[in-house]
PADRENLUM-886034 format. One line per 3 residues: number of its first residue (from 1); their letters; for each residue x, y, z of C-alpha. Coordinates in Angstrom, 3 decimals. Layout:
// residues N
NUM> a> X,Y,Z ~ ... .
//
This chain:
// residues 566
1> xxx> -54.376,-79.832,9.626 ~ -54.684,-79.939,6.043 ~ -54.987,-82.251,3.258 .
4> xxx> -53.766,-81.435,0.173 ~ -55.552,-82.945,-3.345 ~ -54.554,-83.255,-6.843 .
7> xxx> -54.887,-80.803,-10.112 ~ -57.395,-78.064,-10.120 ~ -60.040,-78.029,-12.505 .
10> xxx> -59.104,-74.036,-12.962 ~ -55.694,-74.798,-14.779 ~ -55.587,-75.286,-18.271 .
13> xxx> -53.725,-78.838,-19.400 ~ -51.385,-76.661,-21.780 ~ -49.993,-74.879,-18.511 .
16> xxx> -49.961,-78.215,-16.446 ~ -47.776,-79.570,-19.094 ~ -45.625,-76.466,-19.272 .
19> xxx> -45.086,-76.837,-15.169 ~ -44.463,-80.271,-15.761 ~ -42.025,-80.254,-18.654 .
22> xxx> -40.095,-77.554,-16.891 ~ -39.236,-79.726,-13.628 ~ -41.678,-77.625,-11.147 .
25> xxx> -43.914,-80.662,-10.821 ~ -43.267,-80.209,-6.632 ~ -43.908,-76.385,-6.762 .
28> xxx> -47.058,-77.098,-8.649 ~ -49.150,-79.510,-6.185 ~ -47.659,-77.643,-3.277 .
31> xxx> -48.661,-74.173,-4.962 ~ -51.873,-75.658,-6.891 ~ -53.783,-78.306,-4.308 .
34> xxx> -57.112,-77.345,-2.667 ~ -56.738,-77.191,1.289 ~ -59.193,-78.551,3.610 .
37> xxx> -58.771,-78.355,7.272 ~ -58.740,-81.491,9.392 ~ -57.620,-81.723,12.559 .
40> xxx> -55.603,-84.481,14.279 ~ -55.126,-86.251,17.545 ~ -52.296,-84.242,19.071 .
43> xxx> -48.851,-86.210,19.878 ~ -46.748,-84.081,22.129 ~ -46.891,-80.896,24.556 .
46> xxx> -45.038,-77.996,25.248 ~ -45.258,-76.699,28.681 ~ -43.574,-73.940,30.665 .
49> xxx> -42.456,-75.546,34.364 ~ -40.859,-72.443,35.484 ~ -42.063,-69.307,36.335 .
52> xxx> -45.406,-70.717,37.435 ~ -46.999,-67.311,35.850 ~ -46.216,-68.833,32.191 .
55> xxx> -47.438,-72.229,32.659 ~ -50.816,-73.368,31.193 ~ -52.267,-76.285,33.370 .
58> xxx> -53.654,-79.119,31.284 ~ -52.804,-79.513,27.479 ~ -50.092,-76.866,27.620 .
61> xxx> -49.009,-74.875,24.864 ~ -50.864,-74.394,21.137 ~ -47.745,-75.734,18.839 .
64> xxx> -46.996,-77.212,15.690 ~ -44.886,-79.915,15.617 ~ -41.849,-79.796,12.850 .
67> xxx> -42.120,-82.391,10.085 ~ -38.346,-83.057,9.817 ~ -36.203,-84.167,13.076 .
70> xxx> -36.311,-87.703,15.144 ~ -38.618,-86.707,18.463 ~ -38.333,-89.165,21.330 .
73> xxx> -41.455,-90.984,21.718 ~ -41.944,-92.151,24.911 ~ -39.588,-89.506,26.785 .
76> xxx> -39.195,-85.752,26.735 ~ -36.556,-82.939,26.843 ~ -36.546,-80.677,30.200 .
79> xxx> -34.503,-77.961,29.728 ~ -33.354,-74.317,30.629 ~ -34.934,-71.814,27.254 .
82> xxx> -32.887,-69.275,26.010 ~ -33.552,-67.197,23.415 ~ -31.519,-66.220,20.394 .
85> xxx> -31.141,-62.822,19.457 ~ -29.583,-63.224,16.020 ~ -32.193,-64.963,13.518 .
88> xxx> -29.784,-68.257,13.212 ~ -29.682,-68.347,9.290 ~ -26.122,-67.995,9.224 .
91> xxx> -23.836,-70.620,10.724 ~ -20.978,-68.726,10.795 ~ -22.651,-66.159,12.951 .
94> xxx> -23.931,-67.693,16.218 ~ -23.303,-65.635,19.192 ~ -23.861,-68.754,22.015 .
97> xxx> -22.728,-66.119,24.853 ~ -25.158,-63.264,23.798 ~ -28.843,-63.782,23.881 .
100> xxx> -31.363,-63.859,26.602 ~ -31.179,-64.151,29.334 ~ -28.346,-62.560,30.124 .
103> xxx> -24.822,-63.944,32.015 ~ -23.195,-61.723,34.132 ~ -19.796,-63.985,33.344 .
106> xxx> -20.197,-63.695,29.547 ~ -20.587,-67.777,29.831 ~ -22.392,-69.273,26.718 .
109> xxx> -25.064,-71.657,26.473 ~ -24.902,-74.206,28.645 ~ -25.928,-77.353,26.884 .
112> xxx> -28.350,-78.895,26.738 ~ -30.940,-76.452,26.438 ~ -34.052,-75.061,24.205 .
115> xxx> -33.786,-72.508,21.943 ~ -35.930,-70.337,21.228 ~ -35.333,-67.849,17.769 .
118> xxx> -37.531,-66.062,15.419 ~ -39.224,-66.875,12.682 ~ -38.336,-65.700,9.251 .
121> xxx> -34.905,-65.130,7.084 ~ -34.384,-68.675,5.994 ~ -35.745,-72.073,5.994 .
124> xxx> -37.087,-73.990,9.940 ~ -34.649,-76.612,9.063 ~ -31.663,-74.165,8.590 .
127> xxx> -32.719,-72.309,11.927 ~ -32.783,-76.230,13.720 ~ -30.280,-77.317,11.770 .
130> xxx> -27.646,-74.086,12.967 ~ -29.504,-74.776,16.783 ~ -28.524,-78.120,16.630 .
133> xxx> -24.753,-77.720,15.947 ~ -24.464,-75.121,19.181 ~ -25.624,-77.644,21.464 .
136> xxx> -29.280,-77.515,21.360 ~ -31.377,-80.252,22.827 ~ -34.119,-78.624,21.350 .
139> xxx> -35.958,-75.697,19.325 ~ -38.607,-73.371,19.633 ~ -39.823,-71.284,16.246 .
142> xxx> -41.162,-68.130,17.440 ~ -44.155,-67.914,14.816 ~ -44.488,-63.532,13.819 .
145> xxx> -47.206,-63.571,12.987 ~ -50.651,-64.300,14.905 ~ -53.750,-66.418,13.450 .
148> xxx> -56.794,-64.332,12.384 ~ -59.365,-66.590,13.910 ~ -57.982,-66.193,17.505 .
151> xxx> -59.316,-63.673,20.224 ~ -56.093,-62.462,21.116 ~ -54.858,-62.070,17.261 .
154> xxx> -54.291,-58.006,17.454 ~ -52.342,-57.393,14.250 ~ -50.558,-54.054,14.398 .
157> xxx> -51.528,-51.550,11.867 ~ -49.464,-52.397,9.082 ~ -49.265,-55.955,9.737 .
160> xxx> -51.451,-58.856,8.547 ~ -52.344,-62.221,9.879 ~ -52.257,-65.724,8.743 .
163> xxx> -55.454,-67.085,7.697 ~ -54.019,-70.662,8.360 ~ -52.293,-72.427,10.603 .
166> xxx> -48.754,-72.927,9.163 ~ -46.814,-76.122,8.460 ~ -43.433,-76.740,9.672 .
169> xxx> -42.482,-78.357,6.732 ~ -39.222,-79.852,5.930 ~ -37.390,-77.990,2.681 .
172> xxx> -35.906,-81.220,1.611 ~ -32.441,-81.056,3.195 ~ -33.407,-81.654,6.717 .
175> xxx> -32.281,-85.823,6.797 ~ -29.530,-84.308,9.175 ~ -31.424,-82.934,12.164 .
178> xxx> -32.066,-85.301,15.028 ~ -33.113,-82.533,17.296 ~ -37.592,-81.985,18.174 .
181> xxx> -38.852,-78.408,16.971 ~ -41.984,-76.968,17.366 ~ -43.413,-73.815,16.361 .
184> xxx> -45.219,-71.632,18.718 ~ -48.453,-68.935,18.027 ~ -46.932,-65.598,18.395 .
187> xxx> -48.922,-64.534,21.013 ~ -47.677,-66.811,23.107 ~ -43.966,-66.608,22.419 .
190> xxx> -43.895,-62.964,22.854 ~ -45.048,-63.607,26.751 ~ -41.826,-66.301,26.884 .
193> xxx> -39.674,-63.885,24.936 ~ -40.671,-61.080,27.449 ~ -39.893,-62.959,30.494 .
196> xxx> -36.329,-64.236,28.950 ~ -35.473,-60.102,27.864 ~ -36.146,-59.489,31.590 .
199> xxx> -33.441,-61.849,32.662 ~ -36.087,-64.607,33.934 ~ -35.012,-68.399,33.784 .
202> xxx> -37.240,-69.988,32.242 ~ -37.428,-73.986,32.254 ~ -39.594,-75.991,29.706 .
205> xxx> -40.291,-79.560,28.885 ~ -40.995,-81.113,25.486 ~ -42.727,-84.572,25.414 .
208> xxx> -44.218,-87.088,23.112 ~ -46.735,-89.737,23.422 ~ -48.515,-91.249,21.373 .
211> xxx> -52.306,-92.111,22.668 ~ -51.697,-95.657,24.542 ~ -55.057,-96.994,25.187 .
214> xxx> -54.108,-100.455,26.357 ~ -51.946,-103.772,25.462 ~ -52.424,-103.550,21.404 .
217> xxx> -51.364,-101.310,18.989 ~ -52.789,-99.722,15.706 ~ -50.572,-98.187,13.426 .
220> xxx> -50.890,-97.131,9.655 ~ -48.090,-96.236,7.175 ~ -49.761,-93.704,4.413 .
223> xxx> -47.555,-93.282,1.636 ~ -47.232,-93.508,-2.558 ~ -45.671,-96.590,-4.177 .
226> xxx> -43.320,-93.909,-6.066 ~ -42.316,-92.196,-2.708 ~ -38.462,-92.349,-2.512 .
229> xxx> -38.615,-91.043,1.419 ~ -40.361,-94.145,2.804 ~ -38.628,-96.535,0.696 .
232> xxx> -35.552,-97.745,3.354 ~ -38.690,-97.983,6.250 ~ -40.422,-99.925,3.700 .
235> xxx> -37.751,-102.522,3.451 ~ -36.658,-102.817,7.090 ~ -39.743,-102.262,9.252 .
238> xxx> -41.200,-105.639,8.289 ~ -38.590,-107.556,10.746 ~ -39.804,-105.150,13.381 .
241> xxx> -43.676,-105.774,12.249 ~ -42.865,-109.782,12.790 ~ -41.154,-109.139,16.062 .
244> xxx> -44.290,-107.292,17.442 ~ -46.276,-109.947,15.892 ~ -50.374,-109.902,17.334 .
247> xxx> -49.487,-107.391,19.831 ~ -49.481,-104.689,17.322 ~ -51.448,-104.572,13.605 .
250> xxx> -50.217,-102.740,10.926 ~ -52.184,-101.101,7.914 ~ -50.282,-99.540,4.832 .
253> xxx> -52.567,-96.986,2.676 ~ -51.245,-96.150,-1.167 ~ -52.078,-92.294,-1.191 .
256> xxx> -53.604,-91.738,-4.198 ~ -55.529,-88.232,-4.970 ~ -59.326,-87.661,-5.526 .
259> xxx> -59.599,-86.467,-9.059 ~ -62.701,-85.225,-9.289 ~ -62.765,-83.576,-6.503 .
262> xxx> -59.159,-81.963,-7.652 ~ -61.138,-81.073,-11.266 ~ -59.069,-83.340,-13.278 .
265> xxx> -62.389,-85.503,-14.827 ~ -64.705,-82.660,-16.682 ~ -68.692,-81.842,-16.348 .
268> xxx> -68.574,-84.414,-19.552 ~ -66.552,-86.965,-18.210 ~ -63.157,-86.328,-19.726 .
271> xxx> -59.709,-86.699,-18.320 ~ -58.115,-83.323,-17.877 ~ -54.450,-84.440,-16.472 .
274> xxx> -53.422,-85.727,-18.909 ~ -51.755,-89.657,-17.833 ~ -51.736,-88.347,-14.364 .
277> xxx> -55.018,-90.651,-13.828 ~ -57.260,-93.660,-14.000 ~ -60.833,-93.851,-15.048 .
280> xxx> -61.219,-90.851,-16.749 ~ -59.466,-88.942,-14.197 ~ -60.797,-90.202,-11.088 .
283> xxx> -57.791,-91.582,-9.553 ~ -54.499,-89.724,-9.886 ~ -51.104,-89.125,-8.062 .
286> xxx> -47.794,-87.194,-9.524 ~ -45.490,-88.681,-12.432 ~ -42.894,-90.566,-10.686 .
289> xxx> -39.917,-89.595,-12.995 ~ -41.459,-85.631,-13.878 ~ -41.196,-87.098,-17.385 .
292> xxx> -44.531,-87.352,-19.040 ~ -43.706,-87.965,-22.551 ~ -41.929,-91.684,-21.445 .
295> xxx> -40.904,-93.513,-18.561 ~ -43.332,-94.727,-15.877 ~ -46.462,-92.292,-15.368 .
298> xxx> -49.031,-91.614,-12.499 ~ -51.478,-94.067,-13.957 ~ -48.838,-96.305,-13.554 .
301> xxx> -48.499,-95.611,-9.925 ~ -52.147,-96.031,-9.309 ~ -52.326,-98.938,-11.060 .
304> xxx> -49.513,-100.577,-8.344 ~ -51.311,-98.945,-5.750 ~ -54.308,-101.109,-6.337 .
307> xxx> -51.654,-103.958,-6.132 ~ -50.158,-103.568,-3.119 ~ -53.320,-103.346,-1.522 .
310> xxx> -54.910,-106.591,-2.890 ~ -52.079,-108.239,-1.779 ~ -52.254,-106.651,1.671 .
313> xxx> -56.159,-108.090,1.403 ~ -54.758,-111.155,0.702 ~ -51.992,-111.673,3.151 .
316> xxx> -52.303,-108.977,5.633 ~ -55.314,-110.070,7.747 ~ -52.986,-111.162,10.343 .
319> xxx> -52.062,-107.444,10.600 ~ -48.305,-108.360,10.078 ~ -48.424,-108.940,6.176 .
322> xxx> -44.911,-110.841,5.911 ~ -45.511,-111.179,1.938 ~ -46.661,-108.052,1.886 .
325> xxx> -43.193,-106.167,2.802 ~ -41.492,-109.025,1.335 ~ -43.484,-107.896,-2.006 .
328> xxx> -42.526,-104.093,-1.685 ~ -38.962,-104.699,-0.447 ~ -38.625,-107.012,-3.943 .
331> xxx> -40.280,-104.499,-6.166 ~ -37.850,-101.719,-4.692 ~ -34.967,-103.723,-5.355 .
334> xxx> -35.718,-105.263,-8.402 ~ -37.486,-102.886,-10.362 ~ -35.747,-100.045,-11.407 .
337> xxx> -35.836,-97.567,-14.308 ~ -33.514,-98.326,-17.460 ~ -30.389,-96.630,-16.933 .
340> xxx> -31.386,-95.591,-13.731 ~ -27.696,-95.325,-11.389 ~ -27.665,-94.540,-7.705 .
343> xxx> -26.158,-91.441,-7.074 ~ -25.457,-90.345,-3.480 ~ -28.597,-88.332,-2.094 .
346> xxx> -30.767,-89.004,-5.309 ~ -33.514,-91.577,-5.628 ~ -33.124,-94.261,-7.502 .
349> xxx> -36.256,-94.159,-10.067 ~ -38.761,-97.139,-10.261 ~ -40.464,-98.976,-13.444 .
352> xxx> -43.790,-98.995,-12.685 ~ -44.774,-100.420,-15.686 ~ -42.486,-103.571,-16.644 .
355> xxx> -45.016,-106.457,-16.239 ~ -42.408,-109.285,-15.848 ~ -41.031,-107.261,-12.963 .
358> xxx> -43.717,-107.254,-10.777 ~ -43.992,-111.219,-11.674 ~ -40.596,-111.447,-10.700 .
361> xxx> -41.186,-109.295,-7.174 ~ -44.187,-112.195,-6.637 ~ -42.342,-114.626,-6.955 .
364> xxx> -39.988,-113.423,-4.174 ~ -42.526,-112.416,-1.658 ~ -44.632,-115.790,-2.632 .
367> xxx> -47.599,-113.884,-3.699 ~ -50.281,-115.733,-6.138 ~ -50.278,-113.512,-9.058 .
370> xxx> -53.842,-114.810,-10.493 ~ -55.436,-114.501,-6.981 ~ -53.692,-110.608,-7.077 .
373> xxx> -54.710,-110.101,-10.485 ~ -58.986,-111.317,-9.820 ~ -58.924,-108.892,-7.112 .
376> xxx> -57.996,-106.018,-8.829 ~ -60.869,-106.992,-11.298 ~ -63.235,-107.581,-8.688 .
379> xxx> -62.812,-104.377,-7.224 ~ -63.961,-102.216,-10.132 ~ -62.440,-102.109,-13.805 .
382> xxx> -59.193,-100.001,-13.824 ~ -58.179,-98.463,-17.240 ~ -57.707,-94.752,-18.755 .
385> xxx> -60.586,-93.819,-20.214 ~ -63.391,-96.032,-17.724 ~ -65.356,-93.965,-16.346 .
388> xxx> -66.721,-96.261,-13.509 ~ -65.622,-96.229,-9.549 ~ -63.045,-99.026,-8.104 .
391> xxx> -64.201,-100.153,-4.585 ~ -61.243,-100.159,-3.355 ~ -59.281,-97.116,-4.315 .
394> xxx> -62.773,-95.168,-3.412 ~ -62.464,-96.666,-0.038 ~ -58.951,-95.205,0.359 .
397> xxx> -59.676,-91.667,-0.509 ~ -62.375,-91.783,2.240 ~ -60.041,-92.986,4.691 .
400> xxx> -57.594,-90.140,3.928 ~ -59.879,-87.381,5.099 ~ -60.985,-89.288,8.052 .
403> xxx> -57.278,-89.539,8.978 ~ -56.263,-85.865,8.127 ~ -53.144,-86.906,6.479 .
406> xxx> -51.073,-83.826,4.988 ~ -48.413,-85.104,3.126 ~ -47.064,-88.577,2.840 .
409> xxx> -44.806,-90.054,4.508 ~ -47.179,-90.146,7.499 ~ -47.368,-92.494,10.046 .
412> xxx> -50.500,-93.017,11.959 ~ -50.216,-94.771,16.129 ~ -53.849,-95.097,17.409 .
415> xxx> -55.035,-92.298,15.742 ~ -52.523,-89.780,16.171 ~ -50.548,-88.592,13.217 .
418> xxx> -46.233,-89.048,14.224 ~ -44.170,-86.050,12.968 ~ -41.081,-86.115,12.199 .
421> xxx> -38.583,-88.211,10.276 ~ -39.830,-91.800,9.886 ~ -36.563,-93.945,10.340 .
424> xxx> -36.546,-96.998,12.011 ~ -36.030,-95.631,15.274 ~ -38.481,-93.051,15.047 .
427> xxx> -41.277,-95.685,13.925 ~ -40.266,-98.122,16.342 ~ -40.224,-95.779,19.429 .
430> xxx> -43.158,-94.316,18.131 ~ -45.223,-97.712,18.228 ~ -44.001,-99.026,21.686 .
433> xxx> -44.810,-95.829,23.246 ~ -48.555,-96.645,22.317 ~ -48.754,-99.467,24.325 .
436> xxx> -50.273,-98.852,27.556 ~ -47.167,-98.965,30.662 ~ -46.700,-102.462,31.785 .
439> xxx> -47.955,-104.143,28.870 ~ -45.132,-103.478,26.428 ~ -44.101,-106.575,24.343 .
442> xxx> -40.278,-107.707,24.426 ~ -39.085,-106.282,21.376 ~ -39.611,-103.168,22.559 .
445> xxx> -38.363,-103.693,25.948 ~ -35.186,-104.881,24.732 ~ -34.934,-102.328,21.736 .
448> xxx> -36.911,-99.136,21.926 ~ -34.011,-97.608,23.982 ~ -30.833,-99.197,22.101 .
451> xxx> -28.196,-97.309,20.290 ~ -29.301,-99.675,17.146 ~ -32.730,-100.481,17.008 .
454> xxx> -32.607,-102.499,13.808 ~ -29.892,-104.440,14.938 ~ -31.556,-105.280,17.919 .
457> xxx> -34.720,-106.057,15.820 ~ -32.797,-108.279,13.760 ~ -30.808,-109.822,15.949 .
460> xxx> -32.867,-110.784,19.135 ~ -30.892,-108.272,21.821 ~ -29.115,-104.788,22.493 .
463> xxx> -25.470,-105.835,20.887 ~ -24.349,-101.734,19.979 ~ -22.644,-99.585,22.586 .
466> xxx> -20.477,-100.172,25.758 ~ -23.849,-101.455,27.510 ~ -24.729,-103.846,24.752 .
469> xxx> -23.394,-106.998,26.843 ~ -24.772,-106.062,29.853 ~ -28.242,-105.223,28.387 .
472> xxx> -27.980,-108.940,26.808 ~ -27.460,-110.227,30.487 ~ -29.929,-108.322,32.578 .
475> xxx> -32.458,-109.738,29.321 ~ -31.990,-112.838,29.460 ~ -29.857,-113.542,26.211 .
478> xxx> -26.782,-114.308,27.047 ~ -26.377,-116.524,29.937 ~ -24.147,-115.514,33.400 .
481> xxx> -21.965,-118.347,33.084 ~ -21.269,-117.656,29.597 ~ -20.715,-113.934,30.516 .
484> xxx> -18.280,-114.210,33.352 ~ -16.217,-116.944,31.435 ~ -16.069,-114.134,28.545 .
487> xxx> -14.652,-111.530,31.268 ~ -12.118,-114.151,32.682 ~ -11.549,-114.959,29.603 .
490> xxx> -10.307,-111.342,28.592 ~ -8.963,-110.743,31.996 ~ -6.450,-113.832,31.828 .
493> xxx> -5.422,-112.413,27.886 ~ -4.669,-108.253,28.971 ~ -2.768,-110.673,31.692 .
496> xxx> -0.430,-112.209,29.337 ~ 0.310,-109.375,27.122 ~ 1.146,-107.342,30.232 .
499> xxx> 3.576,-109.718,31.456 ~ 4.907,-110.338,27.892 ~ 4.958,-106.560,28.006 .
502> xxx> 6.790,-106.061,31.094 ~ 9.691,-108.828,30.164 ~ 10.357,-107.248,26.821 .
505> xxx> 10.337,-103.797,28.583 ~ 13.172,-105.110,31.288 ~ 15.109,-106.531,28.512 .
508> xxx> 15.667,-103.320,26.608 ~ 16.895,-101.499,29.493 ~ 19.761,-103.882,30.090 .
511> xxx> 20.341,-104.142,26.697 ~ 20.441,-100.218,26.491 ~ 22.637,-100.322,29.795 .
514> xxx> 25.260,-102.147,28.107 ~ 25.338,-100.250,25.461 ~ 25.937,-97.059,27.316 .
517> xxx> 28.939,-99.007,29.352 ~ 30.255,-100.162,26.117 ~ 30.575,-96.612,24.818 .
520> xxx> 31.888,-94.969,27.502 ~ 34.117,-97.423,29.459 ~ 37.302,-98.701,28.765 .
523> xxx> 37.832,-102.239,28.111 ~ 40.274,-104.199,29.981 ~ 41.365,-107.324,27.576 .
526> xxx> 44.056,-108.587,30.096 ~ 42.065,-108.719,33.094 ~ 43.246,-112.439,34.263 .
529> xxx> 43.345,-111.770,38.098 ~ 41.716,-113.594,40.531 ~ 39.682,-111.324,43.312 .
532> xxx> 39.516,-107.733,41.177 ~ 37.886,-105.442,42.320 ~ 36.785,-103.982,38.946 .
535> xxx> 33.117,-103.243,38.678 ~ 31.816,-105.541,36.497 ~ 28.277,-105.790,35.020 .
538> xxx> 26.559,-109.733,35.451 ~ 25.397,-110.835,32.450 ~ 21.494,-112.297,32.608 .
541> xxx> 21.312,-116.338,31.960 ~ 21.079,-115.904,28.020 ~ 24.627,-114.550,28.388 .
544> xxx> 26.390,-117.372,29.956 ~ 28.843,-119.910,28.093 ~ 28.071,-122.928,26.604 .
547> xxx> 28.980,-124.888,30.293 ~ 26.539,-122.344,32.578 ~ 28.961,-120.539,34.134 .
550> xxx> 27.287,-117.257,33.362 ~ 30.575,-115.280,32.921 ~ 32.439,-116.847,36.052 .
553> xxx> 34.382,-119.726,36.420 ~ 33.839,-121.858,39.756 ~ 36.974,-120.247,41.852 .
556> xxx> 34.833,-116.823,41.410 ~ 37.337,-115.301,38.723 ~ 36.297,-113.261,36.172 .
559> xxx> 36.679,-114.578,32.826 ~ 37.306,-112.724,29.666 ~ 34.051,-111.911,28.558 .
562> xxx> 33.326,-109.573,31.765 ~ 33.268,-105.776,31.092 ~ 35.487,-103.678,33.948 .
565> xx> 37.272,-100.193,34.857 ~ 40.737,-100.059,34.955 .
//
């Protein structure tokens, strides 16, 4: 894996400024950061079940997991592989009944299954995203080229290799995939491709697990106060941090960048980025807003991520930290930019640098802002142009290389960096799947596995789906006495209405009856004789005369208000 710092000492600050001002701040610490190569505790497996020949007995395949998707934690996806042969860039131009291998009866892809397609032509999240809508359970990225520090790398003449392993990023429209990809070395998915051209079925599973070395769970959050794709985690996951309470302990890391190592402080000592940094440019992270002339800047961010971890230092030894999400779920809500409007898909921007609103978010969450504010001294002086290191923030940067984070959000579960998209479900299925079997705590019992984790979080049981009562009665929550007077209950209403139903039914086909004898019979307005044999139609009881003879008087005659045939 591979860690990504700051500014380069090697660009000047006139064509920083120039990237910056133009809106390419992304493009420039993707293009411009220094790479170092850290590897990372591995948290899933691809393996090849069938034909024996393929699979590889232990760890299975070499992969790299997608950073975009929801993967199911705890669980994987066995299914039949087929393999694409169009490159799936184009949505409009899926052939589900062609591919490999081949059906005799022209029959399409029977879902759910694993596709596999090549690399290249678009983005990995339009290829899973196009996989997804035909009924994919699953996706394999057929890498095409191989990496130069392997045995088997061959390259072909006019072909070259990659001198690093490659990132299945996300391209920042990939919130919509709920589907796992990985992405396989191309020597390897040129031996599945074979065996699927030659008509072979080939069956694979895809699982995830986290390492789950016994009854408690560590788990770290890394991620930048001015991070917009954390934020809704960052105000819901606390509920679900309370719920696990000592069974689990939770550790959030500001990612900040190392800016000397990045060449932002000179030989001399000087700050070469500009209000990117602290301390002469030792600690720096991106401008929040892209805006450098105004607004909130990255020294701004720094400076609140030294907050947010005095207070966790403060009230986060418990490894829950209730003020401390209470804190960041205040500041998020509270404290943003002038003018700032929420517009569908956009972040809303933050004001890092409004005093009295990060009083106000204290005074929310509870939080002693003079015990806050000595710790930040304590821990090394913090301004623009002091040279000098700040314990903690120096303490931080250390821990980032130990972890081999690679781009933030990344969440951490005993050691093992979870891909993926971190939503509540994701996080939450990611964390009970590190407990060891048999020692999960309840929360997860009851709510790893529902339709609506946060709902279950919040309120105490599985209340979403058709299953949600039943789950609630196998639990515990809702008692059996209560839950069979709720089914008689609703059994005794549909009752009623049917038989209301059924009466109102009967009455409209009499009164539709009549209506047709009115119409096409004639009608007799002499008929005064006692035993006629006229058919006659008997009127129902809300019909009769005022003395309840129903139409007939007591000899059996036919009165005047009968209907006949003459």
């Amino acid at each position: 894996m591979t860690r990504p710092h700051c500014l380069p000492g090697t660009r000047s600050l006139s064509s920083i400024l120039a990237l910056l001002l133009s809106g390419s701040l992304q493009f420039l610490l993707l293009g411009l950061y220094k790479l170092e190569v850290v590897r990372a505790v591995q948290t899933s497996k691809f393996q090849i079940l069938i034909p024996q020949s393929l699979s590889k007995p232990g760890k299975g395949y070499d992969h790299r997991d997608a950073l975009f998707g929801i993967p199911p934690y705890g669980g994987s996806i066995q299914q039949q592989v087929f393999y694409a042969d169009t490159d799936l860039c184009d949505a409009n131009n899926i052939n589900a009944k062609g591919g490999y291998p081949q059906r005799s009866d022209g029959s399409a892809w029977q879902t759910p299954f694993i596709l596999l397609v090549d690399r290249g032509g678009c983005s990995f999240v339009v290829k899973v995203r196009n996989a997804q809508r035909a009924g994919a359970a699953g996706v394999l990225i057929a890498d095409d080229l191989c990496l130069c520090d392997r045995p088997d790398c061959k390259p072909e003449t006019d072909e070259v290799c990659e001198t690093r392993e490659p990132l299945m990023a996300d391209d920042g429209s990939g919130a919509d995939v709920s589907i796992p990809s990985f992405l396989l070395f191309r020597e390897d998915a040129d031996q599945i491709k074979q065996a699927l051209m030659n008509n072979q079925h080939v069956r694979a599973q895809m699982s995830f697990k986290v390492p789950a070395p016994g009854a408690r769970v560590e788990y770290q959050l890394w991620t930048a106060p001015s991070d917009f794709v954390s934020r809704s985690l960052e105000q819901t996951f606390g509920l679900a941090a309370a719920a696990l309470g000592d069974r689990a302990s939770f550790q959030p890391h500001p990612y900040i960048y190392d800016g000397i190592s990045a060449g932002c402080q000179t030989e001399t000592g000087e700050d070469e980025c500009f209000n990117l940094c602290l301390n002469d440019g030792r600690y720096c992270t991106i401008d929040p807003d892209d805006d450098m002339q105004s607004g909130s800047s990255g020294a701004d961010v720094v400076r609140e991520a030294l907050r947010r971890l005095c207070i966790w230092q403060t009230y986060g030894t418990d490894g829950i930290g209730q003020k401390w999400w209470d804190y960041v779920t205040a500041f998020i809500d509270g404290c943003q930019a002038e003018g700032a409007e929420e517009v569908e898909g956009e972040p809303v921007q933050l004001n890092f640098n409004d005093p009295e609103c990060v009083s106000f978010a204290m005074v929310v969450a509870q939080v002693d802002e003079n015990v806050i504010n000595d710790c930040m001294e304590k821990s090394g002086e913090l301004g623009e142009t002091s040279n000098v290191t700040n314990t903690l923030l120096e303490q931080e940067i250390k821990d980032q290389k130990a972890a081999g984070v690679v781009l933030i959000p990344s969440l951490v579960v005993n050691g093992a960096i979870v891909h993926g998209s971190l939503s509540f479900s994701t996080v939450l299925k990611a964390v009970c799947s590190g407990f060891s079997p048999g020692s999960e705590p309840a929360v997860c019992l009851k709510c790893a596995d529902c339709n609506n984790e946060l709902d279950c979080v919040e309120f105490g049981s599985c209340r979403s789906g058709p299953t949600g009562l039943i789950d609630s009665v196998v639990s515990g929550d809702v008692p059996l006495e209560i839950f069979v007077g709720v089914l008689f209950g609703f059994a005794a209403l549909f009752g009623c209405v049917l038989c209301i139903q059924s009466r109102r039914q009967q009455r409209m086909m009499r009164d539709q009856v009549r209506g047709i004898v009115a119409d096409y019979m004639p009608v007799s307005s002499q008929n005064t004789r006692t035993g006629d044999t006229s058919l006659a139609l008997a009127q129902d009881e809300d019909d009769g005369d005022d003395h309840g003879n129903n139409g007939y008087d007591n000899g059996g005659a036919t009165t005047n208000s009968s209907f006949s045939i003459t």
